[in-house]
N, C-alpha and C positions, 0 to 999 in steps of 0.2 A: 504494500500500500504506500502511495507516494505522498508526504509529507509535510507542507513544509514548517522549517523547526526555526526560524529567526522572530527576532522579535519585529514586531511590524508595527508603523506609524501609521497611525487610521487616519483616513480620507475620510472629512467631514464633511465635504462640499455636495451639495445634492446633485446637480446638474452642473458638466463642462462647458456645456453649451447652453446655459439658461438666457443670458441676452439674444440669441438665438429662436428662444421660444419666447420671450415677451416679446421681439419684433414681429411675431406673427402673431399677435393678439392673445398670448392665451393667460397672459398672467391674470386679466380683469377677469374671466371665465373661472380660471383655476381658483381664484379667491373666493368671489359670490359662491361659487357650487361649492367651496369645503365648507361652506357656513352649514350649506342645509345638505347636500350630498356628499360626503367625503369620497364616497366608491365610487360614485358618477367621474366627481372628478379627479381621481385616480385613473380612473381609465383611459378619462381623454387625455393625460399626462402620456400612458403610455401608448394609447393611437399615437400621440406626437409624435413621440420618440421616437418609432419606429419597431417597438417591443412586440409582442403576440399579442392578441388580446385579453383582458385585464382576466376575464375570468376563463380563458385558456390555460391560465400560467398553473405551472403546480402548487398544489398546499400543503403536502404532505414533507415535511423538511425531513428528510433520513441523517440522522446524526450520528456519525463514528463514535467510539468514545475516545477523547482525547487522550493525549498520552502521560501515563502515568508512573511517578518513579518509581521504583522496586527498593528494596531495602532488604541488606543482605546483613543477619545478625548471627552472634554467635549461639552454641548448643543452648545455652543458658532464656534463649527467645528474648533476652534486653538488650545484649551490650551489641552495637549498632558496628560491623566491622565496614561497609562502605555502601555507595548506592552508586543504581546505575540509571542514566535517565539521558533521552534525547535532549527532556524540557522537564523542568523541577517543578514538578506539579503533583500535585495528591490532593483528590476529591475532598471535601468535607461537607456537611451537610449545615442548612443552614443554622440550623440549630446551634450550632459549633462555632456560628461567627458573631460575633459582639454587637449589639442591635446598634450601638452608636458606629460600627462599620457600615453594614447596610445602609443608615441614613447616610453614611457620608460618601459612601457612591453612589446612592439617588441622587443627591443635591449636584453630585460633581458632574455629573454621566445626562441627569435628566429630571429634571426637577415636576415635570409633568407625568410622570411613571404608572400614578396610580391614578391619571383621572383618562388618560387615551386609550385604546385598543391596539395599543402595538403601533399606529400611525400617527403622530400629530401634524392635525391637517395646520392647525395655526402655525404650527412651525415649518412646515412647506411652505405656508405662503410667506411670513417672515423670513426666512431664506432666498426668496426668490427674490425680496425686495432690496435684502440688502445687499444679494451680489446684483444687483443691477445696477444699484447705486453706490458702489464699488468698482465696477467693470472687472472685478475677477472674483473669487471664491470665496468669501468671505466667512461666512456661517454656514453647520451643517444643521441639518437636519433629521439626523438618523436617531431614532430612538433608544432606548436602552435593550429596547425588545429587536430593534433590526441589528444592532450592534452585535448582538449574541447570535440572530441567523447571519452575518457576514462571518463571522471567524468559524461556527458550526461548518456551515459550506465550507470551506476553507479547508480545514479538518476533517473532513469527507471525504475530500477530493480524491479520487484514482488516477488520474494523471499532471502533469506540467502545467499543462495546457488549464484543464480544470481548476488549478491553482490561480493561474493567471488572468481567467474569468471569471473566479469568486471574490478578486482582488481590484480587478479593471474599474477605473475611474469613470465609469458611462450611466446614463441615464436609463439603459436596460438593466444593468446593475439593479441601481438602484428600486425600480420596478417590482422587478422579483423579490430586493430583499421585503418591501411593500407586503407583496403578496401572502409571503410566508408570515412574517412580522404579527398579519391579521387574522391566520389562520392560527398561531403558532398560541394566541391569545384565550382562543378558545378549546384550544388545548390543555394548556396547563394556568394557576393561576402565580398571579405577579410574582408570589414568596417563590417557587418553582423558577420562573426564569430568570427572578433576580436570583439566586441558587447556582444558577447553572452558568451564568455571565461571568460572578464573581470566581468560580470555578475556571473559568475558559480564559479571561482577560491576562494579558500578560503585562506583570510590572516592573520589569528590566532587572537588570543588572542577574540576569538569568534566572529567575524567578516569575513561575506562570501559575497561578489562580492565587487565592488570599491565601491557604495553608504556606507556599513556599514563599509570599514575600513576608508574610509576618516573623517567619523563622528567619528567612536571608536578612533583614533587617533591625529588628529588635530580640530575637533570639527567642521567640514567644508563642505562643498558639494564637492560632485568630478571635478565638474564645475573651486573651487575656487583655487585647488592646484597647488602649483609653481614647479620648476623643482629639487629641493632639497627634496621635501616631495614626487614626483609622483616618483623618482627614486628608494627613500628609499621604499615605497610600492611596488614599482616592481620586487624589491629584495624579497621580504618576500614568495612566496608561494614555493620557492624551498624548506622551509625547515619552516614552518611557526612557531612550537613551539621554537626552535632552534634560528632563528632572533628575536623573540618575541622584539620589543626597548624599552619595558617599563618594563622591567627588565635590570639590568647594563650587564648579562654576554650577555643574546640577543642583546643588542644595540649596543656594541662591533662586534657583525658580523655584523650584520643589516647596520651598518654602513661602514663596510670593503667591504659589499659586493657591495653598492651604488657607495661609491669612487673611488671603481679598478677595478667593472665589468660595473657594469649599463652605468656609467656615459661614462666611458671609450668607452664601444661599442656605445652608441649613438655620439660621436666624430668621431668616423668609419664611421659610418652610413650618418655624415654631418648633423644629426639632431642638434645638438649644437655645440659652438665650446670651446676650449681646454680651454679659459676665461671664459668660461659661467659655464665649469667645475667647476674651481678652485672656483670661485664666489659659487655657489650650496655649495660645499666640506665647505667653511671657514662661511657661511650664519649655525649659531647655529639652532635646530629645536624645534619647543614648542611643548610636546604632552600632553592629555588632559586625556589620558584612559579613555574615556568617554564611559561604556559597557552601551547596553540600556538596559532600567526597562526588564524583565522578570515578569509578571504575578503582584499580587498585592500587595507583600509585599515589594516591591520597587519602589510604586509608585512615583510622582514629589512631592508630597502632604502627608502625615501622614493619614489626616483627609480623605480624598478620600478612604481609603483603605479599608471599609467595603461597600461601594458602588460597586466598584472597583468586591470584590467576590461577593457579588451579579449578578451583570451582568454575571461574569464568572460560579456561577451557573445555573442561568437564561439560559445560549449559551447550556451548557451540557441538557437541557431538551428539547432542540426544533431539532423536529424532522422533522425542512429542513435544517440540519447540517449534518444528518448520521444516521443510523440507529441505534447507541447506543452511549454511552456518550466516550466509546474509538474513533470512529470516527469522533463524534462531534469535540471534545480534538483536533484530529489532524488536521482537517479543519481549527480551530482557529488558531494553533499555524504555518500551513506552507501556509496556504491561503492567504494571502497578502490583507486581508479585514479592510477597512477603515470605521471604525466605531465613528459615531454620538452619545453620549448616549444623557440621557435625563438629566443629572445632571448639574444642577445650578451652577457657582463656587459661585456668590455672594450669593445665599439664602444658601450654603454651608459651606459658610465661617460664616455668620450669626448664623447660627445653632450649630455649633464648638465654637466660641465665646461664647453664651451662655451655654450650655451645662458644659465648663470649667467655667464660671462665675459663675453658681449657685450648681456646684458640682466639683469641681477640681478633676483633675484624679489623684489615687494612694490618695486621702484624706477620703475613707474609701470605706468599703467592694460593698456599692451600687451604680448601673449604674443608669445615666441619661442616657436614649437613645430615639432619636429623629427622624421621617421618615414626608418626607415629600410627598404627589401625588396628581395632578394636576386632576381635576373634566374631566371630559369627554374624557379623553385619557388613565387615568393609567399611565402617564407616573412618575416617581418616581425623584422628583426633589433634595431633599438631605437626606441623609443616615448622621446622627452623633451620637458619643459616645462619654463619659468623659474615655476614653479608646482608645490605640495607637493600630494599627492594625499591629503586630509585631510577630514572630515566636521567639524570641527573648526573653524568660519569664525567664531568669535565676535570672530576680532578682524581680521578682512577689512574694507577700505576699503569704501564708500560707490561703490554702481555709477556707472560713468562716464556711461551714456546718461540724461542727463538729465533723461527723463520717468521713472525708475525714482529716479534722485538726488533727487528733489525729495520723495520720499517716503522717504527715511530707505532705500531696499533695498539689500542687500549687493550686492556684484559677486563678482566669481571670486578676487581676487589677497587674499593669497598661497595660499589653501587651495581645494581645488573639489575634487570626484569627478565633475568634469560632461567629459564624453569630447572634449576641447577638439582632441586631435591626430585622432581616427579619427571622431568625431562619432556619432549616433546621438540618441536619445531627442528632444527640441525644438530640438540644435542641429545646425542645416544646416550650417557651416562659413561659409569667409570666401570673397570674389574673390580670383581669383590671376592676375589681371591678363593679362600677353600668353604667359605659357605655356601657354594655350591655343589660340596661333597652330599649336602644333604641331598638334593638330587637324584645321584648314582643310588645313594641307601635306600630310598623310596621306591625305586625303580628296580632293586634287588628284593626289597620285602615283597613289591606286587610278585614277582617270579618265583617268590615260594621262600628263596634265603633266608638262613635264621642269621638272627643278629649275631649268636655268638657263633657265626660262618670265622675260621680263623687261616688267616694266609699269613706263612713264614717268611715276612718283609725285609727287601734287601735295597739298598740303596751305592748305585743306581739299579733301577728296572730297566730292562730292556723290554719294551713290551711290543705288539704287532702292529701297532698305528705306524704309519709313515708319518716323515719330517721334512722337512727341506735339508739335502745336504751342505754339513756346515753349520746349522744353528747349533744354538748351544747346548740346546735341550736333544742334540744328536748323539748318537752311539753305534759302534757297531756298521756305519754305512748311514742307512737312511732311518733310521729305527728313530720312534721317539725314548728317550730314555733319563722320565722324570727321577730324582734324588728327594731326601729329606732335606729339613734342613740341619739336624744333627743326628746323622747317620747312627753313630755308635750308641746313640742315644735311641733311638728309633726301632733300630732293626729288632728282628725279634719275631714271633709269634703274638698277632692282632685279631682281634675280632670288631666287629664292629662300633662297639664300647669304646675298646681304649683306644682302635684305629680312629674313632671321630672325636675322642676325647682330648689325643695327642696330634689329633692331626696329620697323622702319615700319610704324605702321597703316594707313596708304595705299595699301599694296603690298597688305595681307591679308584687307582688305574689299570691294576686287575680286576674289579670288582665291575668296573665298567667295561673291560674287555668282557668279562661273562656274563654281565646280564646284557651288554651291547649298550654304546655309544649314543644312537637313535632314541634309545627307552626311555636312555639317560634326558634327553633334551625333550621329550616327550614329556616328560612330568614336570620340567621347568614351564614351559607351555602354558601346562592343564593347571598349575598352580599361577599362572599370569605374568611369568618374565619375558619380555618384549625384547625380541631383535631390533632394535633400531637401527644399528650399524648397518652399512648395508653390507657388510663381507659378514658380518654375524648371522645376518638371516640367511645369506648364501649359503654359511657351514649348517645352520640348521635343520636348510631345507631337506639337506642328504648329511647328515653325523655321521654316517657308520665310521667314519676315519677320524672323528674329532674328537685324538686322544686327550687332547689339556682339555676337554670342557669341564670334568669334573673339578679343574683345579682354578676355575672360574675365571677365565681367560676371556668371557664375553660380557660386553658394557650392558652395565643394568644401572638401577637407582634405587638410592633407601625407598621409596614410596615402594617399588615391586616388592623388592626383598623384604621388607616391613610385611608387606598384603601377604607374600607366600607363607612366609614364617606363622601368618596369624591365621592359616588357612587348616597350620598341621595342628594347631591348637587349638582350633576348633572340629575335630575329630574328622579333620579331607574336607570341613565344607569350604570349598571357594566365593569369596562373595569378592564382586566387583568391589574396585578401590570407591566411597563414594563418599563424596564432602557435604552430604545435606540428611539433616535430620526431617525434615519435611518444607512442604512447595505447598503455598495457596495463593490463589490466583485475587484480581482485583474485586473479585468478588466474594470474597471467604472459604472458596473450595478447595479443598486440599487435594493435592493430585498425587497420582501412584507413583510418576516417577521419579519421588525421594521415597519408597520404597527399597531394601536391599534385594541386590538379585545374586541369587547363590545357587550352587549347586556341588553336590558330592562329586568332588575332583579327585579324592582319592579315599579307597576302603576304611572304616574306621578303623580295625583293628590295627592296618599297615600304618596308618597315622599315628596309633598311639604306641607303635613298637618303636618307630623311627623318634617320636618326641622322648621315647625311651633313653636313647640313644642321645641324646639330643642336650640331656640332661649334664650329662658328663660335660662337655667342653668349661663351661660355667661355673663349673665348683658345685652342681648340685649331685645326689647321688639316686642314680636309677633304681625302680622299683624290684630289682632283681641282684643291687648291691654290686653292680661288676662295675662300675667308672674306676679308673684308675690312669690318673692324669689329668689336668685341663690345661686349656692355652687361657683362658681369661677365668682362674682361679675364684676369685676377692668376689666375682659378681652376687652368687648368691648371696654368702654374708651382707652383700653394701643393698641389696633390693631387701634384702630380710622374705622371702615370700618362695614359694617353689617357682624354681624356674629352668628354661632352656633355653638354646641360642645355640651360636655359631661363629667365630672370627674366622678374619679370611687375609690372607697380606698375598702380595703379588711380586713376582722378581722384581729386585731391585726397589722394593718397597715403593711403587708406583700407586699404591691404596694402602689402607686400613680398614677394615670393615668390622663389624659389630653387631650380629641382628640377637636379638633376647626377647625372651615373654614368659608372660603368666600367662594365664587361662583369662585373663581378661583385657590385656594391653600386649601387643608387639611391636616392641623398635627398633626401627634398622638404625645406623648410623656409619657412615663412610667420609671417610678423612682422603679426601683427593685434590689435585692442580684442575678446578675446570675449565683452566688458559689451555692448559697442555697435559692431555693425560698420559703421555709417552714421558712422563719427568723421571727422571732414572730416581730422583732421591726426594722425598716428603721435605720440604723445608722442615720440620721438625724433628728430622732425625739427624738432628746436630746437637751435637754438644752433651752427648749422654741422656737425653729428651726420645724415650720410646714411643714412637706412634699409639702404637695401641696401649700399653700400661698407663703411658702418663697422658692418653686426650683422648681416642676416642672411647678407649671399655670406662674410664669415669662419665664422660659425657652421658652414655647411654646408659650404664647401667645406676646412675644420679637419677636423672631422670624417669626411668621408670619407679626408682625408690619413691622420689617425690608423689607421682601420680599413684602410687600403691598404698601412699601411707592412709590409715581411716577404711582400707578395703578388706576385706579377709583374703586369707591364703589359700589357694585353692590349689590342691594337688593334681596332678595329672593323673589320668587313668594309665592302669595299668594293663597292658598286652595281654594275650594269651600266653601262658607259658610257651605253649607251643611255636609258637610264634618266637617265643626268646632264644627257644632250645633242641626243638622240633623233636622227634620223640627220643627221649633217651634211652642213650647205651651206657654199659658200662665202659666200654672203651673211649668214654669222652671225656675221664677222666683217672684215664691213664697216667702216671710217669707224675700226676699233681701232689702238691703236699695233703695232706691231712684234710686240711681248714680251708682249701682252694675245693678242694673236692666233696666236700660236705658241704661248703657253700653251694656249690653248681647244682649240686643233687638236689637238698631241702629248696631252692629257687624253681626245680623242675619239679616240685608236689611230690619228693621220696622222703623219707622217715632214714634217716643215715642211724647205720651200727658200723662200729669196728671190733674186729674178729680180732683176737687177742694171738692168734697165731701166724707169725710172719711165714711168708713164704718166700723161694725164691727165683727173683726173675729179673730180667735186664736193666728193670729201671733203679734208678740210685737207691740205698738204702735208705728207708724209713718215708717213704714218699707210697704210692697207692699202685701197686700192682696191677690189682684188678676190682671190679665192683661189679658185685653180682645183683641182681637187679628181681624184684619179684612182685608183683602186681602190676598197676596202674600206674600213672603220673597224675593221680586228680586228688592227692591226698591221702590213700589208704595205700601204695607202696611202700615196700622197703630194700632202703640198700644196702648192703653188704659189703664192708671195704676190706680187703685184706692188705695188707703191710710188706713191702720188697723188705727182704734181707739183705739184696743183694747177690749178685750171679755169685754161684757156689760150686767148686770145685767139683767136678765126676757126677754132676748134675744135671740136668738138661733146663733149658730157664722154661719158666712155665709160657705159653704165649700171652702178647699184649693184649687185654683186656679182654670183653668175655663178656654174657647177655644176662 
């Protein structure tokens, strides 16, 4: 629908050409007949003119609704994060607006309002007489009632063209507004269009009906205005750039024209009296220029402001908005929709706080950026950066990636509006290193693998993926062949536990050779990690060869990784990422689509084996006791709450990643260059300053503390044993000590006994021979350990392990 959004100076002049029509006699006609026929002579106005004839013309005025601002608040439904609007208008009714307003645009607008039918014939012919005697335009004569059908049509219009003939300075104009004006009368009554006028009229300084200039000027509700402030508004639409009072040369009229017209005719009128004047006139006035936010880079809050576009791109993809993101766009900006998002101020505020605490913005080239989303809705509870969301980068540092430095180009820090947390437009996101082991482990649970699947991990792997010959991650010829990063420390016999606890890439790049590569990127997918890259999506499209996925070699963002993580904690449901707790429209309907949309992405129980697993990196310990190790230790302890999560670091420490949750908050957090994600080294990994211990696992794991405190603990469900251990033998705990082997068993539902009689067999002495096994695993078995002596001379060793 076409538009249009300026502010517009009314054309008061009745007729272009009125010397034109009193040379042809019609003025003495047009006078006598309005005494006693006004419609008579209305008509023969528009015979003159050349218009249709009078009662051809249409009566029925079709009225658009004008455009109305949206207001976009935080979860909490008060605190006001920004608005979006063509034209800063919102309806109120009249009830709403101060009765000494209404008198003081009667007086200002039309002082005859309640005693004509939409036309004043006396002020036709008074018009006529005075631009005659004039010889140019002098006085209009458009009523308060034709005033409202000119900008209605206006607002209607569907095309340019339409625009430019509900606008046009002509006597057919005029004519038609005539027509409607009389009809429009008996339509509704005067409270109604005086209602709808003061609604419609625009009072400059970007402020369109009395709810927006009462607020853009006195800071106030229309309700709250006194007779010195309603008068001065009532003044302002004859000429709205012109009066503007918050400039000296506007307020100067502004004010001439309140004291010697407004005031003056409501004293006519017996609306106030000739004291109440002077009182108004010598009462000084405070104005506020209070214009409202526009869109996100002037939101109430700094830190809101990448949440803020988020949602605003979020609005432009959903398609019960409009068929394209141009209609979208406009539904937001003149819809008059009262929008709920999902954003926290408190765990918002939290998130910002840290963020600056352990990387100050503008103190060097790398972003801390932090997302937070709530397990079984998607809904996205805070978006933070050590970074001001600002158009504003004139005095932004000299980009870090070197082939852009060398030309003089800005980078991001401190100001950007470039969507560094959620990503979109040219920026793909950063690596997040081995938190996308979780991935490969999902991908191995759906195939059946048990957690405690154990591979005898050596560094380097030579494993069957092809490399580029030459890279460094080469071996062997063309082989890829990922290392730990302390070997000695590392190698060993892993299961999925310690292997995701300690992080071994050894362990998880066979683990995605056997369940396959493909599977692997498959459940990144189905849990919502976006290719944006375009060589990422290329490897996606066919993985079978893409041995580093598991070791998280493809750019993503805390917002994904935040949604996946909260996808596993919520027992596989996926819900879309989604920034709005609820949508109603300008009429108070609430609409589905701030609804979450979710669906079982991944089997429950495979979810709650892998969060099993999951448990361990974090310093918490799984429901089956086997963690042992973590790379982000201190978390649990510093959230106090059960939790899981994932770190992830990239060669040459090019990222930090971070994602953690409870069952009722998950936050990713990634410490990247978004000038340059090829940076061989984290500006903070200087000087004894660890990525991840000293910035980002506080960042994130602060902050979820913060958001958890006042919440209960909620544990995570526990897997099927089966599922941990798949069915037991005794040969699975072969060659283990004692207390390794009585754990494993009483975790698999067996009753453990030790047989007081060693026997002798390969494995070291005093360690578990064999475990004889008898019942079930669902609680009423029992096992049987028997005790190595030690291989014994003229002996035969007994064989390893046994049913």
């Amino acid at each position: 629908m076409f538009r249009r959004r300026r502010s517009r100076n009314r054309d008061h002049s009745l007729f272009s050409n009125a010397a034109a029509l009193i040379a042809c006699g019609l003025l003495a006609g047009v006078v006598v007949a309005a005494a006693l026929f006004p419609v008579v002579a209305i008509s023969g106005l528009a015979a003159k003119t050349g218009a249709d004839g009078f009662d051809d013309l249409p009566t029925q005025l079709t009225v658009q609704q004008s455009p109305q601002i949206s207001y976009v608040y935080a979860s909490d439904g008060k605190t006001l994060i920004s608005t979006f609007y063509d034209e800063d208008r919102r309806d109120v009714p009249l009830a709403q607006v101060a009765k000494v307003m209404q008198e003081a645009m009667v007086a200002a607008e039309d002082t005859r309002f309640y005693q004509h039918h939409g036309v004043d014939i006396k002020g036709v012919a008074r018009a006529l007489v005075a631009d005659q005697q004039a010889g140019q335009t002098e006085q209009g004569a458009s009523t308060l009632t034709m005033q409202y059908v000119r900008q209605a049509v206006e607002y209607s219009a569907a095309s340019p063209q339409q625009v430019v003939d509900a606008t046009a300075d002509t006597p057919e104009r005029k004519i038609r507004e005539m027509r409607y004006a009389l009809s429009l009368e008996k339509q509704l009554t005067k409270q109604q269009i005086l209602e709808r006028y003061l609604n419609l009229v625009p009072f400059g300084n970007s402020a369109f009906g009395i709810y927006a200039a009462s607020e853009a000027y006195f800071g106030i509700a229309p309700s709250a205005l006194t007779l010195g402030q309603a008068a001065l508004l009532a003044g302002l639409p004859k000429a709205p750039s012109s009066y503007d009072p918050t400039t000296s040369g506007g307020l100067k009229q502004a004010t001439d024209r309140r004291d010697n017209y407004v005031l003056v005719n409501m004293v006519k009128m017996g609306y106030i009296s000739e004291a109440q004047r002077q009182a108004a006139i010598k009462t000084p006035l405070k104005f506020v220029d209070r214009v409202s936010p526009n869109g996100c880079t002037l939101v109430a809050n700094n830190s809101w402001g990448f949440f803020c576009d988020y949602f605003y791109r979020w609005w432009l993809q959903q398609p019960a908005f409009g068929a394209d993101e141009y209609e979208r766009e406009i539904r937001l900006k003149t819809g008059g929709y009262t929008i709920v998002t999902s954003l926290d101020v408190g765990a918002q505020a939290s998130a910002k706080k840290n963020v600056e605490k352990y990387d100050q913005t503008g103190s060097n080239p790398s972003a801390l950026m932090l997302a937070g989303v709530q397990p079984g809705t998607g809904r996205v509870v805070l978006m933070a950066a050590n970074r001001n969301f600002s158009n504003d980068q004139s005095h932004n540092t000299t980009s870090s990636d070197p082939a852009k430095g060398r030309l003089g180009i800005k980078g991001n820090s401190p100001n950007t509006t470039n969507p560094l947390i959620s990503g979109g437009t040219d920026l793909a996101g950063y690596q997040a290193g081995s938190s996308f082991k979780v991935f490969t482990m999902v991908a191995a649970l759906e195939q059946g693998v048990k957690l405690n699947y154990t591979i005898n991990t050596t560094s380097p792997y030579v494993s069957k993926y092809p490399v580029e010959p030459g890279s460094p991650a080469s071996c062997h010829g063309a082989h890829y062949c990922p290392v730990n990063d302390n070997p000695p420390y590392m190698n060993g016999p892993r299961n999925m536990w310690t292997g995701l606890g300690r992080s071994v890439n050894t362990y998880w790049v066979p683990m995605e050779e056997k369940v396959g590569a493909q599977n692997a990127v498959n459940v990144a997918k189905g849990l919502g990690i976006q290719f944006r890259a375009p060589s990422d999506a290329s490897l996606a499209a066919n993985a079978s060869q893409w041995g580093a996925f598991t070791l998280g070699v493809s750019a993503t963002t805390p917002l994904d990784m935040a949604n996946a993580y909260a996808s596993l904690a919520a027992d596989g449901l996926y819900c879309e990422p989604l920034p709005v707790d609820s949508i109603s429209d300008f009429g108070g309907h609430k609409l589905d689509a701030a609804n979450p949309r979710c669906h079982q992405a991944v089997p429950v129980d495979v979810s709650r084996a892998a969060v099993d697993a999951m448990r361990c990196p974090v310093g918490d310990q799984s429901a089956f006791d086997q963690c042992d190790g973590a790379t982000a230790a201190n978390i649990r302890d510093m959230v106090g709450k059960p939790v899981a999560g994932k770190t992830g670091t990239t060669d040459g420490n090019q990222t930090a990643t971070l994602i953690t949750m409870t069952k009722q908050l998950s936050v990713g957090g990634i410490l990247a260059d978004p000038d340059w994600s090829q940076t061989t080294r984290l500006q903070h990994d200087v000087g004894g300053v660890d990525p991840h211990a000293d910035v980002v696992n506080p960042a994130v794991g602060e902050t979820l503390h913060d958001v958890m405190v006042g919440k209960p603990g909620m544990d995570f469900t526990a897997p099927p044993r089966t599922l941990a251990f798949g069915k037991q033998s005794g040969s699975s705990v072969t060659c283990k000590s004692v207390s390794s082997a009585t754990a494993t068993l009483r975790a698999g539902g067996y009753r453990v006994k030790v047989s007081r009689d060693p026997v002798a067999s390969s494995c070291p002495a005093g360690t578990v021979a064999r475990a004889k096994l008898s019942g079930g695993s669902n609680g009423t078995g029992t096992a049987t350990l028997q005790i190595s002596e030690g291989p014994a001379a003229g002996r035969a060793s007994p064989s390893a392990g046994g049913d």
